[in-house]
LUMPA-780001 format. One record per residue (C-alpha): x, y, z; chain. Coordinates in Angstrom, 1 decimal, decimal comma. Last residue first. Example, Ala and Ser with C-alpha at 12.3 -4.5 7.8 and 13.67 -1.06 7.14 Angstrom:
// residues 2
+--------+--------+--------+------+
!      u !      v !      w ! unit !
+--------+--------+--------+------+
!   13,7 !   -1,1 !    7,1 !    A !
!   12,3 !   -4,5 !    7,8 !    A !
+--------+--------+--------+------+
// end
This chain:
// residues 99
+--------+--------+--------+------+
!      u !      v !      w ! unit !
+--------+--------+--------+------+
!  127,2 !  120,4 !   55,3 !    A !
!  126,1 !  118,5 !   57,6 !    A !
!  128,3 !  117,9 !   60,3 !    A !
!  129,3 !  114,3 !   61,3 !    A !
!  131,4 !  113,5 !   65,2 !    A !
!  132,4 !  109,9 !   65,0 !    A !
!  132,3 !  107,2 !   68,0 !    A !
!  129,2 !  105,5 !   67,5 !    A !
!  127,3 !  107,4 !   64,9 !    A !
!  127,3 !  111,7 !   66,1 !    A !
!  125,2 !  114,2 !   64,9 !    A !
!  125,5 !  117,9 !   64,1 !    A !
!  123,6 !  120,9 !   61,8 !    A !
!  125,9 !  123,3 !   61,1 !    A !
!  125,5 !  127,4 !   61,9 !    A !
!  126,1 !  130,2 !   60,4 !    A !
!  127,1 !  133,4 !   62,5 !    A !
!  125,1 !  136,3 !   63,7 !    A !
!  124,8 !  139,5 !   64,3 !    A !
!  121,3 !  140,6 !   64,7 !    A !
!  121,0 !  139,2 !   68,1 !    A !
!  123,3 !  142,3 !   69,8 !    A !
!  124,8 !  140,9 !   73,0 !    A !
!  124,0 !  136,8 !   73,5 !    A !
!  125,3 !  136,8 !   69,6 !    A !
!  123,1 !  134,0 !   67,7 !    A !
!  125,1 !  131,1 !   66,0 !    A !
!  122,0 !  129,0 !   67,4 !    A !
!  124,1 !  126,1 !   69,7 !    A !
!  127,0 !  127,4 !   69,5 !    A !
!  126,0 !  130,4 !   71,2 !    A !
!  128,1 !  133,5 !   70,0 !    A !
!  130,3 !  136,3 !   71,9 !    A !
!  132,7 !  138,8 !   70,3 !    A !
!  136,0 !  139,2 !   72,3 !    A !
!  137,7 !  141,2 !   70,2 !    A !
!  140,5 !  138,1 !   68,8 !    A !
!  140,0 !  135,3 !   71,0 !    A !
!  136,5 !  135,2 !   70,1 !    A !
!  134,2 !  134,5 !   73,0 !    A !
!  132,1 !  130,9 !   73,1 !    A !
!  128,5 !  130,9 !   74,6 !    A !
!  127,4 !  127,4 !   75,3 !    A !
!  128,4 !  127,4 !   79,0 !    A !
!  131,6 !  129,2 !   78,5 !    A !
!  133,9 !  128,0 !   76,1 !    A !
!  137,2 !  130,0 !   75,4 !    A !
!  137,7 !  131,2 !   71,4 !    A !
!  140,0 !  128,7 !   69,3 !    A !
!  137,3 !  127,8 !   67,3 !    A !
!  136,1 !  131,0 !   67,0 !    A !
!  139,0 !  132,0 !   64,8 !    A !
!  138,7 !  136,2 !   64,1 !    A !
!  137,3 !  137,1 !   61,3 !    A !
!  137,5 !  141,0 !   62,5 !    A !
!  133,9 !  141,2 !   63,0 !    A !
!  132,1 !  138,5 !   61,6 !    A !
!  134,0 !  135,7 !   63,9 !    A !
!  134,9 !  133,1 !   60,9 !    A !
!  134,7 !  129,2 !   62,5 !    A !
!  131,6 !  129,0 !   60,9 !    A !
!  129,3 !  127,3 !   63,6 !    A !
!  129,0 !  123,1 !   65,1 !    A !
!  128,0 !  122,2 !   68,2 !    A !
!  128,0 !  118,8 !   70,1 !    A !
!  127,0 !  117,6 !   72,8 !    A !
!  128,3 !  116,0 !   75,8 !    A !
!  128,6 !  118,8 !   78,5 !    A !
!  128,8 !  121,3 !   75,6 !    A !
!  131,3 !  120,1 !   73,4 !    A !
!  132,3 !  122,2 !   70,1 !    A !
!  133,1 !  122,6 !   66,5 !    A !
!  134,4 !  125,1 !   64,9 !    A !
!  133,7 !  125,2 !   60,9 !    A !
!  136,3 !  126,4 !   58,1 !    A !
!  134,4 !  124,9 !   54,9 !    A !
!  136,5 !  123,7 !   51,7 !    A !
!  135,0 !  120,4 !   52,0 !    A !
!  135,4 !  119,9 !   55,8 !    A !
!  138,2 !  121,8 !   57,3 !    A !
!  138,3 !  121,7 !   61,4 !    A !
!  138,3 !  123,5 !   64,7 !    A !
!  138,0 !  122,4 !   67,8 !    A !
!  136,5 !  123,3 !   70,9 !    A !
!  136,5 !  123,1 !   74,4 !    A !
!  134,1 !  122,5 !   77,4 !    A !
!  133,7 !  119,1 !   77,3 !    A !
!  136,8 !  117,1 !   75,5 !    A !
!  136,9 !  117,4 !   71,7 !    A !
!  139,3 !  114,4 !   70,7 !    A !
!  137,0 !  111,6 !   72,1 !    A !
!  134,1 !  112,2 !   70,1 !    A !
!  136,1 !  111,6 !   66,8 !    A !
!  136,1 !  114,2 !   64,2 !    A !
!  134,8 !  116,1 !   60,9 !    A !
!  133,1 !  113,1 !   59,6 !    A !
!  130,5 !  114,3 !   56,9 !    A !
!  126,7 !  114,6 !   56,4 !    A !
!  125,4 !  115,9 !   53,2 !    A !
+--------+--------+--------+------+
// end
C-alpha cells in the first residue's frame, strides 16, 4: 500500500527527511532527483538516519557514523548489516512509499 509521506519540493537534493507513515519511522531521501526511502533506525545504536549527512547515495548516521545506501539499505563497509528498505514513487508533485 502506497502512501504520501511528502511533497517533492520539501526534500531538496542531497538531504533527507524523515517522516511517520502508519506507525513506521522511514527516512527519506533525494539523490539528484530521486527518491529513497529506509527505516530511519541505524541498527547499531538506533541512531536517526534521516538526519544523517548525504553523500552520493551513501548516508552516515549522526550518531556512530554507520554508513547505508539508500538506494539498497546495504552498509558500503560490512554488507551483512543492513537496513529495510521502502519501495518509492512519486505522482505529480507527492512523494508515496509503499508500505
Amino acid at each position: 500500500m502506497f502512501v504520501k509521506v511528502a511533497n517533492v519540493n520539501e526534500i531538496k537534493p542531497g538531504q533527507g527527511k524523515t517522516v511517520s507513515a502508519n506507525g513506521v519511522d522511514i527516512a527519506i531521501f533525494n539523490v539528484d532527483g530521486t527518491f529513497y526511502a529506509i527505516k530511519n533506525t541505524c541498527p547499531h545504536k538506533g541512531g536517526p538516519l534521516g538526519e544523517g549527512m548525504l553523500e552520493g547515495n551513501v548516508v552516515a548516521c549522526p550518531w556512530h557514523g554507520w554508513r547505508f545506501d539508500v538506494a539498497t539499505g546495504i552498509s558500503p563497509v560490512m554488507q551483512s548489516v543492513t537496513v529495510a528498505k521502502f519501495e518509492v514513487k512519486v505522482e505529480g508533485d507527492d512523494v508515496l512509499v509503499n508500505l
